[in-house]
PDB file of the backbone (N, CA, C, O) and the ligand in Angstrom, with CONECT records:
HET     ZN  A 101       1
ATOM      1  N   UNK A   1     113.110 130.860 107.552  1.00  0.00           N
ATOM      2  CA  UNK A   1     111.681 130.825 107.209  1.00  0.00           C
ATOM      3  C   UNK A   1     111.381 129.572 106.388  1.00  0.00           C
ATOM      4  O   UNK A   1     110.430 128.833 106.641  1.00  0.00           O
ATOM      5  N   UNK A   2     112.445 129.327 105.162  1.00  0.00           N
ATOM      6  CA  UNK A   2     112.131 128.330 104.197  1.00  0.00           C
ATOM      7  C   UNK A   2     112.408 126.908 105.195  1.00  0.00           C
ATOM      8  O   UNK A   2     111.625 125.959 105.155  1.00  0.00           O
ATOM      9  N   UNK A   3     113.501 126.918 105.988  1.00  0.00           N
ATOM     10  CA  UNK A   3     113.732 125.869 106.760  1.00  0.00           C
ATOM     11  C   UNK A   3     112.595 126.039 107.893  1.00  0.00           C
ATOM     12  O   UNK A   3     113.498 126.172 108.719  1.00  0.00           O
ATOM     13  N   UNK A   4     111.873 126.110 108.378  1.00  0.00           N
ATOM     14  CA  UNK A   4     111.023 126.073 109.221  1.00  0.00           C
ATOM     15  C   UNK A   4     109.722 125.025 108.514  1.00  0.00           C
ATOM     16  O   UNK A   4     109.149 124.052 109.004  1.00  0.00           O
ATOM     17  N   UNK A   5     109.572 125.666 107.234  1.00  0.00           N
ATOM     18  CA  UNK A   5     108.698 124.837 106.455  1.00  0.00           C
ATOM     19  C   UNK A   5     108.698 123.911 106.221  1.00  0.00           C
ATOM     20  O   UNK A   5     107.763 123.116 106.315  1.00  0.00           O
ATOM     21  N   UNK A   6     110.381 123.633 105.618  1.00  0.00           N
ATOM     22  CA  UNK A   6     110.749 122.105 105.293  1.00  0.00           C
ATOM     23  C   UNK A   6     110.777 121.181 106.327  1.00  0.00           C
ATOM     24  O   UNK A   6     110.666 119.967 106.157  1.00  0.00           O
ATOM     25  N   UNK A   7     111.014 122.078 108.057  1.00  0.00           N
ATOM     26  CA  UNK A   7     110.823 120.611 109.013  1.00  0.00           C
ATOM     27  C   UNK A   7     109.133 120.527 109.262  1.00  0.00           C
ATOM     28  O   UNK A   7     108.659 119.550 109.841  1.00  0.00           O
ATOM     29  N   UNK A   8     108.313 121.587 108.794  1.00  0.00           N
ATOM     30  CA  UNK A   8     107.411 120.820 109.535  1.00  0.00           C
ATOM     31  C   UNK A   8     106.564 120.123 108.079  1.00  0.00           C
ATOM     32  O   UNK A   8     105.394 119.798 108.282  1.00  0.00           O
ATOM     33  N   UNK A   9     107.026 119.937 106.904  1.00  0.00           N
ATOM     34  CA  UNK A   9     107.162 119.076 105.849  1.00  0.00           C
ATOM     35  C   UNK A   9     107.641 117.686 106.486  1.00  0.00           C
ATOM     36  O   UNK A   9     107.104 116.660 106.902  1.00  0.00           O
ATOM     37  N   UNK A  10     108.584 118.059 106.381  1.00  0.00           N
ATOM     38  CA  UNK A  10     109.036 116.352 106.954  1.00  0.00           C
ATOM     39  C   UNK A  10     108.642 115.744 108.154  1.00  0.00           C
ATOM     40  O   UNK A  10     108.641 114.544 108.428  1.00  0.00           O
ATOM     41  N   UNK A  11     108.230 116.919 108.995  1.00  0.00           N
ATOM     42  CA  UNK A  11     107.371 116.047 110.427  1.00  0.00           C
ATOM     43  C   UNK A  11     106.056 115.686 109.624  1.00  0.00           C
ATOM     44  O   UNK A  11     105.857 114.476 109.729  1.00  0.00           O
ATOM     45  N   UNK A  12     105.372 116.129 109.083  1.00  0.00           N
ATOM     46  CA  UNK A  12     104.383 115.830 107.628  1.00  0.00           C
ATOM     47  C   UNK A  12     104.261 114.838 107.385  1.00  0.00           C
ATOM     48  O   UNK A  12     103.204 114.266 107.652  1.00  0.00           O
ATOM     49  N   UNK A  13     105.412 114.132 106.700  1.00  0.00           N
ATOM     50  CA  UNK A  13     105.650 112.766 105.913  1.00  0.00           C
ATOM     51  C   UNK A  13     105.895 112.005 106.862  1.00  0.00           C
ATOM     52  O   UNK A  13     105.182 111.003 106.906  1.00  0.00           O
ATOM     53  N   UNK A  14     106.763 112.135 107.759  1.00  0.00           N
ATOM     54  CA  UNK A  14     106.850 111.563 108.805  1.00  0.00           C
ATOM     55  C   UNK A  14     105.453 110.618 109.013  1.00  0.00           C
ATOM     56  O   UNK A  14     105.057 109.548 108.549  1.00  0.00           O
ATOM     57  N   UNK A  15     104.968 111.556 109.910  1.00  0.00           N
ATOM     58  CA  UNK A  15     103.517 111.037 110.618  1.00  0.00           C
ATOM     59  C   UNK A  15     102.731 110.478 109.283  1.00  0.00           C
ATOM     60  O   UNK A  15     101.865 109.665 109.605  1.00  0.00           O
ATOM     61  N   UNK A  16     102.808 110.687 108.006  1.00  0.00           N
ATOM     62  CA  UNK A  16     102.004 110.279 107.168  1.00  0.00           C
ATOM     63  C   UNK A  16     102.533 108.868 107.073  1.00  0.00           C
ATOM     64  O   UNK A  16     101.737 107.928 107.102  1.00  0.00           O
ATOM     65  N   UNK A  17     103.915 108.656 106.955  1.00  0.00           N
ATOM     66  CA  UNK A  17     104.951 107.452 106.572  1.00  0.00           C
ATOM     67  C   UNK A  17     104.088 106.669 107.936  1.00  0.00           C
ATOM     68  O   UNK A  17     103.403 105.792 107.412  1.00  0.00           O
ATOM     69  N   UNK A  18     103.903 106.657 109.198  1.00  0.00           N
ATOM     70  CA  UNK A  18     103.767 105.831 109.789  1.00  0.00           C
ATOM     71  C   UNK A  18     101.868 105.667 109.888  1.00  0.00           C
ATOM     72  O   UNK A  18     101.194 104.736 110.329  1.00  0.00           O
ATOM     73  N   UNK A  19     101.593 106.526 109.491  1.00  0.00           N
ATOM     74  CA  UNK A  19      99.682 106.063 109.492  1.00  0.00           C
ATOM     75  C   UNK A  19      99.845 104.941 108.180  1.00  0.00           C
ATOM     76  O   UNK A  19      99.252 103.863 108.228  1.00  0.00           O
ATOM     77  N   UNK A  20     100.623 105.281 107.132  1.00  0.00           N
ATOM     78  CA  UNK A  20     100.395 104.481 106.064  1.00  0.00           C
ATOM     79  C   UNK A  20     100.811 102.818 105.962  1.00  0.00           C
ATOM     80  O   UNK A  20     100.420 101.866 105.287  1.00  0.00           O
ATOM     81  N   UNK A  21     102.145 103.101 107.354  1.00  0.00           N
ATOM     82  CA  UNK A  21     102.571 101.847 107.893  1.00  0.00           C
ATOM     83  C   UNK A  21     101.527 100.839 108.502  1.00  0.00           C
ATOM     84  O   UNK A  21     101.398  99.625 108.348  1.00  0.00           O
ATOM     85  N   UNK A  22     100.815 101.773 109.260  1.00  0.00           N
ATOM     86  CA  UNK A  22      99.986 100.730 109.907  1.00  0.00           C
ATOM     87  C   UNK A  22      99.014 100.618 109.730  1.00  0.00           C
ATOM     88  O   UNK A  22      98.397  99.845 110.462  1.00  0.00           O
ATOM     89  N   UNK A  23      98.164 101.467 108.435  1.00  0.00           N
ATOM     90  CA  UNK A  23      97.541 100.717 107.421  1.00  0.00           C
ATOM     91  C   UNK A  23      97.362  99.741 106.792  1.00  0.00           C
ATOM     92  O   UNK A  23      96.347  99.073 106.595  1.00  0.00           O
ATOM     93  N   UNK A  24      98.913  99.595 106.285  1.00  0.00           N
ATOM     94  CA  UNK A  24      99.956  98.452 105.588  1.00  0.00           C
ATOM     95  C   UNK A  24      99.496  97.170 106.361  1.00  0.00           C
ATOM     96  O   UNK A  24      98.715  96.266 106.063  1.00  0.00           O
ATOM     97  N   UNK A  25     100.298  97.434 107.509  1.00  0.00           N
ATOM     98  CA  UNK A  25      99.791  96.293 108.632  1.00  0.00           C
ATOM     99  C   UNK A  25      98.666  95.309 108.488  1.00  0.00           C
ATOM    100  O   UNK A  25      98.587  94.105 108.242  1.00  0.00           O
ATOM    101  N   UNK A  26      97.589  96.561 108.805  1.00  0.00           N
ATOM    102  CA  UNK A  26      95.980  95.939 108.889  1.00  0.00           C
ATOM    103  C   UNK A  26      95.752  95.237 107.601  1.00  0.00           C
ATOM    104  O   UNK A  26      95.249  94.114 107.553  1.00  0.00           O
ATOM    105  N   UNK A  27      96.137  95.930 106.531  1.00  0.00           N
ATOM    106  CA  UNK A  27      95.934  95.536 104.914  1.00  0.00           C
ATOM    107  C   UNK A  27      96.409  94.068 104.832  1.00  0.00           C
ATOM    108  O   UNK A  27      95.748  93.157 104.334  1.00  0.00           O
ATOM    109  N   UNK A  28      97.841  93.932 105.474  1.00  0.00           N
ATOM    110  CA  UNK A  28      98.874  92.555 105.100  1.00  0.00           C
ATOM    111  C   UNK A  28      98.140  91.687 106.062  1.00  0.00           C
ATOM    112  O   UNK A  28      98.065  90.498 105.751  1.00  0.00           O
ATOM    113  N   UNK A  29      97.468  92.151 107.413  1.00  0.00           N
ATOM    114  CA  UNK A  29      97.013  90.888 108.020  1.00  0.00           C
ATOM    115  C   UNK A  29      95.340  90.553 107.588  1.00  0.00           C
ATOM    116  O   UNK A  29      94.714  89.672 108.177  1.00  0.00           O
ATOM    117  N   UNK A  30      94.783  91.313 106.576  1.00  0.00           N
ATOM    118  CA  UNK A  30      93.679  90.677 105.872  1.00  0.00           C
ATOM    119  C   UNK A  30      93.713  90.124 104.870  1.00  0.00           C
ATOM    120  O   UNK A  30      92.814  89.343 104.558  1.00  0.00           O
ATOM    121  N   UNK A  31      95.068  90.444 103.851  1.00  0.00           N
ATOM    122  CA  UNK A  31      95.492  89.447 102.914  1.00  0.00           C
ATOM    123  C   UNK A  31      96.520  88.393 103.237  1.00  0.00           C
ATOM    124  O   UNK A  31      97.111  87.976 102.240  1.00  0.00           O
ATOM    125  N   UNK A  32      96.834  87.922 104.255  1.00  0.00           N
ATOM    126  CA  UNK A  32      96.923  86.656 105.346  1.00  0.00           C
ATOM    127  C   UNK A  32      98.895  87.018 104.918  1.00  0.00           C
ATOM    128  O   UNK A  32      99.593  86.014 104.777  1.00  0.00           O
ATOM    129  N   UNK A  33      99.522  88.305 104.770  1.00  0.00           N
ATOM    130  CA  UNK A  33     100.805  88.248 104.883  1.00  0.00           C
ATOM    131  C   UNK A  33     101.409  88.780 106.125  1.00  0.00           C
ATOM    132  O   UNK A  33     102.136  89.770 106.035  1.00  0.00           O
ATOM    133  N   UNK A  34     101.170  88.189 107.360  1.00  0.00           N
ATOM    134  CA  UNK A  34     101.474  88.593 108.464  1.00  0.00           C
ATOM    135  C   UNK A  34     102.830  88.369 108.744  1.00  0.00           C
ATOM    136  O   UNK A  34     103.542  89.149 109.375  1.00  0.00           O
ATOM    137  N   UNK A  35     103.251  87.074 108.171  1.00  0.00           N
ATOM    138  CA  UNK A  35     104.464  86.559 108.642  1.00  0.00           C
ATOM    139  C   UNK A  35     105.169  87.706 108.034  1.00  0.00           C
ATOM    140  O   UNK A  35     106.335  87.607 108.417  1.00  0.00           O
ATOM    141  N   UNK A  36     105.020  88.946 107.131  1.00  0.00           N
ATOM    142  CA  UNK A  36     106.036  89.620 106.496  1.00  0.00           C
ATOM    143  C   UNK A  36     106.611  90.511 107.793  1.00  0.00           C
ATOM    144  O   UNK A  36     107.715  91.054 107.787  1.00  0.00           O
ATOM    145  N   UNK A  37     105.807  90.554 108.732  1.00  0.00           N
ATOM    146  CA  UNK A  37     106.252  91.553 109.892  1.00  0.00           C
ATOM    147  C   UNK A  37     107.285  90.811 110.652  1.00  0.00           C
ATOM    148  O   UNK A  37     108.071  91.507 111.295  1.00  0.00           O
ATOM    149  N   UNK A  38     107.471  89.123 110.708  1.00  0.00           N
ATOM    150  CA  UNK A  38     108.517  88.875 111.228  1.00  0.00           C
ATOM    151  C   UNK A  38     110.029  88.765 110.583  1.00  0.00           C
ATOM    152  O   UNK A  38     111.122  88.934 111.123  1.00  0.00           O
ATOM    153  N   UNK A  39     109.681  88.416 109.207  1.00  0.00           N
ATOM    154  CA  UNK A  39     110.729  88.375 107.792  1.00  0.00           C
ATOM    155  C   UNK A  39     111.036  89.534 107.448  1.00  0.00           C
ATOM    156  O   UNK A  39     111.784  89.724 106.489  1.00  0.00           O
ATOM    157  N   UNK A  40     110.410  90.730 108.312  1.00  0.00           N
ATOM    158  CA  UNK A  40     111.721  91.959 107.963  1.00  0.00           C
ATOM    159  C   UNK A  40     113.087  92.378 107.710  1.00  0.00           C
ATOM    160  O   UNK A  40     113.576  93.498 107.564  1.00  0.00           O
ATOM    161  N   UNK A  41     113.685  90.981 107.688  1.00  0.00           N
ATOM    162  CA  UNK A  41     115.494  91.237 107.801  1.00  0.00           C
ATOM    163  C   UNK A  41     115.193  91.099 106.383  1.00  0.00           C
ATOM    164  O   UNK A  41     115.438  92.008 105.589  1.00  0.00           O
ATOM    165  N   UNK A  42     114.680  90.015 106.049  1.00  0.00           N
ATOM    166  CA  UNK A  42     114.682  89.419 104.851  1.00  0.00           C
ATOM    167  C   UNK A  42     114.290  90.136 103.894  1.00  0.00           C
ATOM    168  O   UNK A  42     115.097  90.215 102.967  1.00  0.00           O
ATOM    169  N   UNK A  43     113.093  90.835 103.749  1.00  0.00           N
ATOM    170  CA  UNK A  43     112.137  91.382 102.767  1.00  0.00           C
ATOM    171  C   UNK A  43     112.338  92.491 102.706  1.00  0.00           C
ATOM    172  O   UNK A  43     112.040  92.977 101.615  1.00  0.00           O
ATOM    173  N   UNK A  44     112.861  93.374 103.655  1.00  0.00           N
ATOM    174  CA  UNK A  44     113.465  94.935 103.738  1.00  0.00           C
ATOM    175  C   UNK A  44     114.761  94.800 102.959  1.00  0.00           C
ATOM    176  O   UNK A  44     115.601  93.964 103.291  1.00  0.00           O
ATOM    177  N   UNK A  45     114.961  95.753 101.750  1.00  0.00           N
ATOM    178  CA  UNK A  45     116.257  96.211 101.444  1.00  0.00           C
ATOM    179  C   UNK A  45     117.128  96.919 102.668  1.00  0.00           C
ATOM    180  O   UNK A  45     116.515  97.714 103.380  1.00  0.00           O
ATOM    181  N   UNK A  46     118.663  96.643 102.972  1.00  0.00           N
ATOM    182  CA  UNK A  46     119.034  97.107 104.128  1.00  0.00           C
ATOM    183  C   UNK A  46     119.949  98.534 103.737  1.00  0.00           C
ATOM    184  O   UNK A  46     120.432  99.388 104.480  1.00  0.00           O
ATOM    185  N   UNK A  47     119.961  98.373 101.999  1.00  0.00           N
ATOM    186  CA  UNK A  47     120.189  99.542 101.784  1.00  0.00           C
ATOM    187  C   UNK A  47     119.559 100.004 100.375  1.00  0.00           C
ATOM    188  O   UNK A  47     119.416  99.504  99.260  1.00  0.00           O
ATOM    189  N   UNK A  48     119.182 101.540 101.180  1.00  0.00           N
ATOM    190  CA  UNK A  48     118.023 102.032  99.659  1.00  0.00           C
ATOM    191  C   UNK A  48     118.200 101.524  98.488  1.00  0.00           C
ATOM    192  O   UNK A  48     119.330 101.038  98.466  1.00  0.00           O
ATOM    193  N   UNK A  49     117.597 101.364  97.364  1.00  0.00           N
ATOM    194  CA  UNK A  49     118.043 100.839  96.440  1.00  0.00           C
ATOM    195  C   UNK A  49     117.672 101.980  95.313  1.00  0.00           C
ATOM    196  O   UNK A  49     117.374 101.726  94.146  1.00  0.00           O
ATOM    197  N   UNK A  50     117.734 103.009  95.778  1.00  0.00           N
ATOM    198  CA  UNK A  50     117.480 104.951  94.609  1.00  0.00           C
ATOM    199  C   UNK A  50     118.468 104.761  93.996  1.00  0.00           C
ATOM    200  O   UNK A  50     119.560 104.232  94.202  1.00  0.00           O
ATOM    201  N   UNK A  51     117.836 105.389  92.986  1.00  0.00           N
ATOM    202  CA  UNK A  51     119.452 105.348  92.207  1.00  0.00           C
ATOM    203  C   UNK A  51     120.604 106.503  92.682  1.00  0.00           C
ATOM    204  O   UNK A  51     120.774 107.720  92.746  1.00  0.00           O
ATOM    205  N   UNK A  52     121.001 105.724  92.852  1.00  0.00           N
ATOM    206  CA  UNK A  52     122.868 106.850  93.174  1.00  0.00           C
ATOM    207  C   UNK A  52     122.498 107.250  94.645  1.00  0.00           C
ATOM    208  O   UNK A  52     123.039 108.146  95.294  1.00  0.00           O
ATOM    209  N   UNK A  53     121.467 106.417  95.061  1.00  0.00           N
ATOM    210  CA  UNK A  53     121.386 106.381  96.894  1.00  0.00           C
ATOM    211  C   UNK A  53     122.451 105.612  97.909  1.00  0.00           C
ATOM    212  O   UNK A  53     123.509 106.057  98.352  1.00  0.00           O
ATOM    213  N   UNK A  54     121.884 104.415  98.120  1.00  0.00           N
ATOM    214  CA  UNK A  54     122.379 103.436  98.753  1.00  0.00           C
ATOM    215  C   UNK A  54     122.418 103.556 100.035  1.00  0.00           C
ATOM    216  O   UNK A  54     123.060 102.860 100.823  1.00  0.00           O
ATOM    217  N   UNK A  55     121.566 104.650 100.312  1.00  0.00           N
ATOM    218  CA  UNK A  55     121.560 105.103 102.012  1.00  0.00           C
ATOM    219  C   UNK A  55     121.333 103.948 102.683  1.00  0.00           C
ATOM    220  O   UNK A  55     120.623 103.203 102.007  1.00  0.00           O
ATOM    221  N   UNK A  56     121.740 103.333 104.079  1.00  0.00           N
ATOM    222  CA  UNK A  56     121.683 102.373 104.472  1.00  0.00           C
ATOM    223  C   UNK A  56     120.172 102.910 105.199  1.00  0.00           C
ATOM    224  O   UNK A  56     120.066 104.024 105.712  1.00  0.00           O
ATOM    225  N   UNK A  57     118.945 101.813 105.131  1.00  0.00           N
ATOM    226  CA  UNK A  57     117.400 101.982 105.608  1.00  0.00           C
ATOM    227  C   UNK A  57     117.526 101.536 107.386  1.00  0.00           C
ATOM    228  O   UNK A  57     118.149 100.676 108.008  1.00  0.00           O
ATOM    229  N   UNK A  58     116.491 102.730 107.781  1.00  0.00           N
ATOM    230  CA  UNK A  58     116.848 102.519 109.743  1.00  0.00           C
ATOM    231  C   UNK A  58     116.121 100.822 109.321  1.00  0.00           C
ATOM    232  O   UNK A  58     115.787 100.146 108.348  1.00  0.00           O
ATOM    233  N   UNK A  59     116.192 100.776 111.026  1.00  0.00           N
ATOM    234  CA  UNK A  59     115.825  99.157 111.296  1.00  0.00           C
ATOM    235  C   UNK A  59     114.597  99.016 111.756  1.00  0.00           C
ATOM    236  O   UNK A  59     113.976  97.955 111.817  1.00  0.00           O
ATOM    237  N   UNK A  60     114.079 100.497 112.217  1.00  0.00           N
ATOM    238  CA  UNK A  60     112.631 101.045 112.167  1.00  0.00           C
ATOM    239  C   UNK A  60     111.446 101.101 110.952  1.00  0.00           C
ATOM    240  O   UNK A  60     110.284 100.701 111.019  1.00  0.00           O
ATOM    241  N   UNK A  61     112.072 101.663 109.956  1.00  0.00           N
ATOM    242  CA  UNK A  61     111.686 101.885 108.843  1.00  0.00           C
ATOM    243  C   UNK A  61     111.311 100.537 108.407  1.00  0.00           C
ATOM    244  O   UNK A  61     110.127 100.242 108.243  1.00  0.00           O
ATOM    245  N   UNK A  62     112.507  99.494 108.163  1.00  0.00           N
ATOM    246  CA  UNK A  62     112.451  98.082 107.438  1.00  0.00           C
ATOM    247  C   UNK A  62     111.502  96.949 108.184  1.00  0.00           C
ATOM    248  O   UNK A  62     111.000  95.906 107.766  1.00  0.00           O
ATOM    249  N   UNK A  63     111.473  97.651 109.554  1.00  0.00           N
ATOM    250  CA  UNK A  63     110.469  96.663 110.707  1.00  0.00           C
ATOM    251  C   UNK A  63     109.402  97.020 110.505  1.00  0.00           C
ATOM    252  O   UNK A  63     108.533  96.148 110.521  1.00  0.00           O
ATOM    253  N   UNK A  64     109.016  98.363 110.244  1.00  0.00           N
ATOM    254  CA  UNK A  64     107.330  98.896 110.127  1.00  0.00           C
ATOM    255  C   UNK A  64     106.952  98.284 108.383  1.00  0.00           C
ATOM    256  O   UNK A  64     106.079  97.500 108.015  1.00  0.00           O
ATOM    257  N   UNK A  65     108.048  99.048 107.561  1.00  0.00           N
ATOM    258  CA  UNK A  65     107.301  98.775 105.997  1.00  0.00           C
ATOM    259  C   UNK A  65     108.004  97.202 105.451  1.00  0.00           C
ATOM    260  O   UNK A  65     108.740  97.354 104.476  1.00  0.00           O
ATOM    261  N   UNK A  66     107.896  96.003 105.856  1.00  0.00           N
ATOM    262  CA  UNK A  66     108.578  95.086 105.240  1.00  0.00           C
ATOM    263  C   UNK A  66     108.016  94.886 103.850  1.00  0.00           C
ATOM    264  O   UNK A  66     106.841  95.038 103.516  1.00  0.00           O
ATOM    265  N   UNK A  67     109.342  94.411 102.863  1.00  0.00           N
ATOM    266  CA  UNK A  67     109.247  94.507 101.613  1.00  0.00           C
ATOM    267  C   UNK A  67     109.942  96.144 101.088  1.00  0.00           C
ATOM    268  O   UNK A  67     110.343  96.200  99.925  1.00  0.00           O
ATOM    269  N   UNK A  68     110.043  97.264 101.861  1.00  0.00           N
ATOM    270  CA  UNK A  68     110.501  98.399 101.886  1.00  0.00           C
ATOM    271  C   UNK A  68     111.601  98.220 100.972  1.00  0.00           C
ATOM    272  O   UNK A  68     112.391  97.284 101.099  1.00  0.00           O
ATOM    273  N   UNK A  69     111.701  99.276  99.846  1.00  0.00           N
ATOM    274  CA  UNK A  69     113.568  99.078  98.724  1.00  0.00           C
ATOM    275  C   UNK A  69     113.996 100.100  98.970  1.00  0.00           C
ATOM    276  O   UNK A  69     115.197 100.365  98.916  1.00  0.00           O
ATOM    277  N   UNK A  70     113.097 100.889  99.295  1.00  0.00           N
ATOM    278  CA  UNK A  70     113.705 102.718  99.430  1.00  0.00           C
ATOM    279  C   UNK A  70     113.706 103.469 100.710  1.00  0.00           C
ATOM    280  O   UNK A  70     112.980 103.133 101.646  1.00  0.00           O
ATOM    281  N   UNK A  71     114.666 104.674 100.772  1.00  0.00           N
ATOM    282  CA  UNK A  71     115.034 105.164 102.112  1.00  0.00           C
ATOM    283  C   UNK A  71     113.873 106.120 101.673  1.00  0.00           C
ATOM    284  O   UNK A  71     113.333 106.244 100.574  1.00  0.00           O
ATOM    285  N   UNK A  72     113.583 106.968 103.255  1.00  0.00           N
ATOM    286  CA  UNK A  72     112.370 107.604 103.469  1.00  0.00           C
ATOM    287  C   UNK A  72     112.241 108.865 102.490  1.00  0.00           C
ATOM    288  O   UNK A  72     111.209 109.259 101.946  1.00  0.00           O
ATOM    289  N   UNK A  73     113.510 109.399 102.393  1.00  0.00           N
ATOM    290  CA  UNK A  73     114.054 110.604 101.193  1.00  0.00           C
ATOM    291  C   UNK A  73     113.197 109.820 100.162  1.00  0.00           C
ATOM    292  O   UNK A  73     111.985 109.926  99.980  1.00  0.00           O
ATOM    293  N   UNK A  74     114.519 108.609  99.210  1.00  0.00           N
ATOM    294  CA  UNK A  74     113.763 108.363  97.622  1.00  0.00           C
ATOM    295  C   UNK A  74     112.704 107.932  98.162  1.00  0.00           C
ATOM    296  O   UNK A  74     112.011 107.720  97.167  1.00  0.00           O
ATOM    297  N   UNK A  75     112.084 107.651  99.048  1.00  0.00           N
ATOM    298  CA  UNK A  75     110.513 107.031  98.717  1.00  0.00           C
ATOM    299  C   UNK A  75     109.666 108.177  98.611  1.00  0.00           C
ATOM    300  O   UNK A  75     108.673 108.125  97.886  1.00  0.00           O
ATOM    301  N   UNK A  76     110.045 109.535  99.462  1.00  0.00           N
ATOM    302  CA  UNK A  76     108.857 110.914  99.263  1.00  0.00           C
ATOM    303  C   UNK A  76     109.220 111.278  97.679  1.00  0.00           C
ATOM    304  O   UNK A  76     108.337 111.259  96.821  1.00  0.00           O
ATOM    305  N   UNK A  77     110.476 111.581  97.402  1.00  0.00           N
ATOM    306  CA  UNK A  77     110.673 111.685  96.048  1.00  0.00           C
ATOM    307  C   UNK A  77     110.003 111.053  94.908  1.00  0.00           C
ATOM    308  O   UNK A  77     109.632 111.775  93.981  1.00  0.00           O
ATOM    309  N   UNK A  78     109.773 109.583  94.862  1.00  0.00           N
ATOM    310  CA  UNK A  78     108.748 108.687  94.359  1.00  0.00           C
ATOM    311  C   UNK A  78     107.595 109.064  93.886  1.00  0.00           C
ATOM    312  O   UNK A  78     107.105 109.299  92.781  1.00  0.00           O
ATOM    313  N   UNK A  79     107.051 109.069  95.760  1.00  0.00           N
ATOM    314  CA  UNK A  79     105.861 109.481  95.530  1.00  0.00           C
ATOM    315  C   UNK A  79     105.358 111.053  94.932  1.00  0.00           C
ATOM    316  O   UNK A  79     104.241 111.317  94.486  1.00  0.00           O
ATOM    317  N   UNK A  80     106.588 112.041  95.072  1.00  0.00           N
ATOM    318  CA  UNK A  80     105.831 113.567  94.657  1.00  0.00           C
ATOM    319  C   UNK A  80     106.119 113.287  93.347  1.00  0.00           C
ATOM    320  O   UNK A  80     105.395 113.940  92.595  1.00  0.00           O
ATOM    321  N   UNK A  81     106.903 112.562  92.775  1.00  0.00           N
ATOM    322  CA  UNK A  81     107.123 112.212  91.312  1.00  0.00           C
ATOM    323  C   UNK A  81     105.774 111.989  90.621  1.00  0.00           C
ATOM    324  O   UNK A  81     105.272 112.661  89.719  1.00  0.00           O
ATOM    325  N   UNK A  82     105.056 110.359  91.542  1.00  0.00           N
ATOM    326  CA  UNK A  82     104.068 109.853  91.230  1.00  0.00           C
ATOM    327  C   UNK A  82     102.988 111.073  91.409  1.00  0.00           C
ATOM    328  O   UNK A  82     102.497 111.422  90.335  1.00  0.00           O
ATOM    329  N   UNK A  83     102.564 111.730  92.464  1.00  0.00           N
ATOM    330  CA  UNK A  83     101.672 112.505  92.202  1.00  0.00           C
ATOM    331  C   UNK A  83     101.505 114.266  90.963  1.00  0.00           C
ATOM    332  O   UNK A  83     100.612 115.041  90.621  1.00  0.00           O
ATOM    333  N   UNK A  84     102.832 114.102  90.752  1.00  0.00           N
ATOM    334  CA  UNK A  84     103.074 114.853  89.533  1.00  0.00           C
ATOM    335  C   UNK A  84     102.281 114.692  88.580  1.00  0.00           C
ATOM    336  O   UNK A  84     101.428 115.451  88.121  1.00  0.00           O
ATOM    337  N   UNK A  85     102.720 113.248  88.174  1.00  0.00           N
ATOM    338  CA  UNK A  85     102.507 112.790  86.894  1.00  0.00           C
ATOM    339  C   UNK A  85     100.928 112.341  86.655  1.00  0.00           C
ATOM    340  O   UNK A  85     100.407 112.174  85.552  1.00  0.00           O
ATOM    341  N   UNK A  86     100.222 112.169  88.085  1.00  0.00           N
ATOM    342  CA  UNK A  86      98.818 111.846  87.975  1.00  0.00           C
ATOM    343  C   UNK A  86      97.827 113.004  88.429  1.00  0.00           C
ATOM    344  O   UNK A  86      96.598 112.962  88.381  1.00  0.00           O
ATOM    345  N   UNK A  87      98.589 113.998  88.858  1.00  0.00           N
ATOM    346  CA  UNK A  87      97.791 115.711  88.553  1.00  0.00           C
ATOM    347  C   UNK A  87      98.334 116.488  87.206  1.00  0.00           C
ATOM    348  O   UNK A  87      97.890 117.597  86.912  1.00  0.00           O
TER     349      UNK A  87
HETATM  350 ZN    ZN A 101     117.499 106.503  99.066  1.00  0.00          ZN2+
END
């Protein structure tokens, strides 16, 4: 029951992780950082940088969010952190 919840949680973030991606997108090509979509090797951490993570980041993830430091785990963690602390 509890696992049923948690996947359709993470299909959740999921689909949220990639609307916010290509938000990102539209956002970076009106503040003229387009080239960051080709400098993804570069600007993507290739491995999370959470503490006591180090999960190595897909090549999906680092291609959609360039500039990305965190794996998709610490980054929801982050953020429910962040929305903790600002409710
Ligand atoms: Zn991580």
């Amino acid at each position: 029951m509890l696992d049923v919840f948690d996947r359709a949680q993470a299909r959740e973030a999921e689909l949220r992780q990639d609307a916010l991606a290509e938000h990102q997108r539209r956002a970076a090509a009106v503040l003229g950082q387009e080239g960051d979509a080709e400098r993804w090797r570069e600007l993507s951490a290739e491995f999370c940088e959470g503490t006591g993570c180090g999960a190595p980041i897909p090549d999906r993830r680092r291609q959609l969010m360039p500039r990305c430091r965190l794996c998709v785990d610490c980054q929801g963690r982050k953020e429910a952190r962040l929305k903790r602390s600002a409710g």
